[in-house]
N, C-alpha and C positions, 0 to 999 in steps of 0.2 A: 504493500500500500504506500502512497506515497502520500508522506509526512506535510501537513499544511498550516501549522504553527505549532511552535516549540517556546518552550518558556529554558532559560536554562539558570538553573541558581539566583533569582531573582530578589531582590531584595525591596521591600519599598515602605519607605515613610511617610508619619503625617504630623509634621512636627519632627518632635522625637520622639514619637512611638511607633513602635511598625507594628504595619500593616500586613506583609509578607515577610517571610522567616527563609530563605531560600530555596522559594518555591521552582520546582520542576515540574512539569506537566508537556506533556504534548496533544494533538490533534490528528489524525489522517482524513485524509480527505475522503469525504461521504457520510465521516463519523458522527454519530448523536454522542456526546460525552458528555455526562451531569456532574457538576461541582456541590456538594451536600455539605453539611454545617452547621450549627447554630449561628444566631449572630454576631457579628463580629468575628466570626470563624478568619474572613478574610476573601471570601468566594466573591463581594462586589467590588472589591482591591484589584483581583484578578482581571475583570472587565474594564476595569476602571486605566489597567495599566493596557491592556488593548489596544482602546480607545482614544488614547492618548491624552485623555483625562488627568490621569496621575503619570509621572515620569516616576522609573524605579532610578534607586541612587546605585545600585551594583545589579551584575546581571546583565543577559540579553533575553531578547525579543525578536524569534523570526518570523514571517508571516510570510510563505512561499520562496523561503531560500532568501529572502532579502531583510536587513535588518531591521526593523519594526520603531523598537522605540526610541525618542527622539525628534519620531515623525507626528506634523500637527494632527490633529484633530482630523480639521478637513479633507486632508489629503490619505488620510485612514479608510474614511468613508470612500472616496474613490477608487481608495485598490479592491473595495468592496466587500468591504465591513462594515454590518449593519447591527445597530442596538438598540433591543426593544426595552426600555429604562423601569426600571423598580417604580411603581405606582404609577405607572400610563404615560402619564404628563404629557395629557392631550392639549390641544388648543381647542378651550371650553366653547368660545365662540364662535369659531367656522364651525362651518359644515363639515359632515360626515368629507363629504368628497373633498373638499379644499385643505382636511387635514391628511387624509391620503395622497392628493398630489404633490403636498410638502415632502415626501418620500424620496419624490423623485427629483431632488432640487437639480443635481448634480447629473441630469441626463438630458440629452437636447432633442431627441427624436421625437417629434411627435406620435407617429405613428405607433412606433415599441411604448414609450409611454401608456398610450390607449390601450394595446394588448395588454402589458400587464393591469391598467387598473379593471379590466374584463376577466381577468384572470383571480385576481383579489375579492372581487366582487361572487365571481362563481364560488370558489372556494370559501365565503362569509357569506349565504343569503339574506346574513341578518342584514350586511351593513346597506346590498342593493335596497330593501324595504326603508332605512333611512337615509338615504342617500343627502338629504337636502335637510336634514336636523343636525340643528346644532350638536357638537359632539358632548357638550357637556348635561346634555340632558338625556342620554344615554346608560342604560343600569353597568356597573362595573365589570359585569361581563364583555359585555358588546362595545365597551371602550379599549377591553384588553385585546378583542380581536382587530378594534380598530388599528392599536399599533402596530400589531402586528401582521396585518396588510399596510402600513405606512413604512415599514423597514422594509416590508419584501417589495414596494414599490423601486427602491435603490437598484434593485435583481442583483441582492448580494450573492458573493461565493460562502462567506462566512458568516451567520448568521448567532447575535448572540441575546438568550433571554434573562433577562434580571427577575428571579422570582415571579412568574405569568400567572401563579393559582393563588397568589395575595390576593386577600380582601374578595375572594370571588366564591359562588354558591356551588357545593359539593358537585350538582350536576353539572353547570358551565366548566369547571375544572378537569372532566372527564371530555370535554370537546372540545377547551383547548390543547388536551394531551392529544386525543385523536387529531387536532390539526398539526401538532408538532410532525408529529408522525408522516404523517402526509405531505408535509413542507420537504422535511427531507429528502423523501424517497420520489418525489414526485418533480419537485422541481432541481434535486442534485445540489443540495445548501447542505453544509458543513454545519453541524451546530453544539456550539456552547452552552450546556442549561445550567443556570444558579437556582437553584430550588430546595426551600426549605422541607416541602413537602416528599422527602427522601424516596417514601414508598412506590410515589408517582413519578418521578425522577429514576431510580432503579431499575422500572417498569417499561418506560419507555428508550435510556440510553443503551449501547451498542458497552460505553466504558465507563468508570467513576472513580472520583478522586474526593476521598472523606477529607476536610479538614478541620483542622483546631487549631487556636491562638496561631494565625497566621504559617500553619504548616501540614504540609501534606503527609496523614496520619495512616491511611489504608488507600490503595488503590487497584484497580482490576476490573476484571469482565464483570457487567452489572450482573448479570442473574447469576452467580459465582456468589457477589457481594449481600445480593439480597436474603443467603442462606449464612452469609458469615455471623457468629458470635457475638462479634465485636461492633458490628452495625448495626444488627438485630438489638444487641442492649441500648447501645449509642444514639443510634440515627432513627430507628424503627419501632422503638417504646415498647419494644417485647420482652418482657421476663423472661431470664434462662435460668 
């Protein structure tokens, strides 16, 4: 398989506390890979350092063979990396549509544009039914799907979720894992999941990287992980 970002000994602060502890992880390309945790574990650090959010002080960052961080923001989103942010952060006041097409700031085709928000749209029937409401009068579900048709507007290769089943109702939870799924394997998106909800993260990743106090504690094949001991006490609230 061919490797599509590599974290290697990372380091990264806030202040002077860290946030990552010399974090190693990698990515292959096709791969669903879940990051698990409690908070502060350090799983939004890891995005954050992606992103180019946070710059790590030791450490590299590759992202297809080329060095990652360092690099801005915007020019991240270009090499097509897309992030769907912890608690929505829709823009309350456009429209369903006009926050989708914010997606695609960074593409000039009209045409592929259209495709994909036709493709967004099949894939969410909720959001075609509100097409022209404001996004912020939408239930916390069909706001999470919204972003998440506004990242894959970008038509990333690497696609990354912050926590997607926050604040959302046990059944919508189970359809946006059925859409993760789907993104994946359907449109050929690499993906990063941060999710607290370990069971459903486990469930749906391909691999999983446990951490704590900024370090990566257990990692391996999810359905491996979801029979281990040590996750099953830790991450999965099960008595052994």
């Amino acid at each position: 398989m061919t490797k599509m970002l590599s974290f290697e000994n990372v380091e990264l602060y806030y202040d002077h506390v860290y946030a990552l502890k010399g974090v190693s992880i990698y990515l292959n390309e096709g791969e669903t890979v879940a990051l698990i945790g409690a908070n502060g574990a350090g799983k939004s650090s890891i995005l954050r350092a992606i992103t180019g959010l946070a710059q790590p002080r030791s450490g590299q960052i590759f992202y297809q063979g080329e060095r990652l961080d360092g690099t801005s923001a915007s020019d991240i989103v270009k090499k097509g990396i897309s992030m769907v942010p912890e608690g929505r952060r829709v823009f309350p006041y456009m429209t369903v549509q006009d926050n989708l097409l914010m997606g695609a700031f960074t593409r000039t085709n009209p045409k592929e544009i259209a495709l994909s928000l036709d493709n967004v749209l099949s894939r969410f029937p909720r959001l075609k039914e509100r097409f022209k409401q404001q996004a912020g009068t939408l239930s916390g579900g069909e706001q999470q799907m919204m972003v998440i048709g506004r990242a894959l507007m970008a038509k990333p290769k690497l696609l990354l979720l912050d926590e997607p089943s926050l604040g959302i109702a046990p059944k919508l939870v189970q359809d946006i894992a059925r859409s993760i799924v789907s993104i994946s394997r359907d449109e050929k998106v690499t993906v990063l999941l941060v999710e607290q909800n370990s069971r459903m993260a486990l469930s749906i990743s391909d691999r999983a990287y446990a951490l704590s106090t900024g370090s990566v504690v257990v990692e391996g094949d999810s359905k491996v992980l979801m029979h281990d001991d040590r996750i099953k006490a830790a991450y999965l609230g099960e008595e052994l």
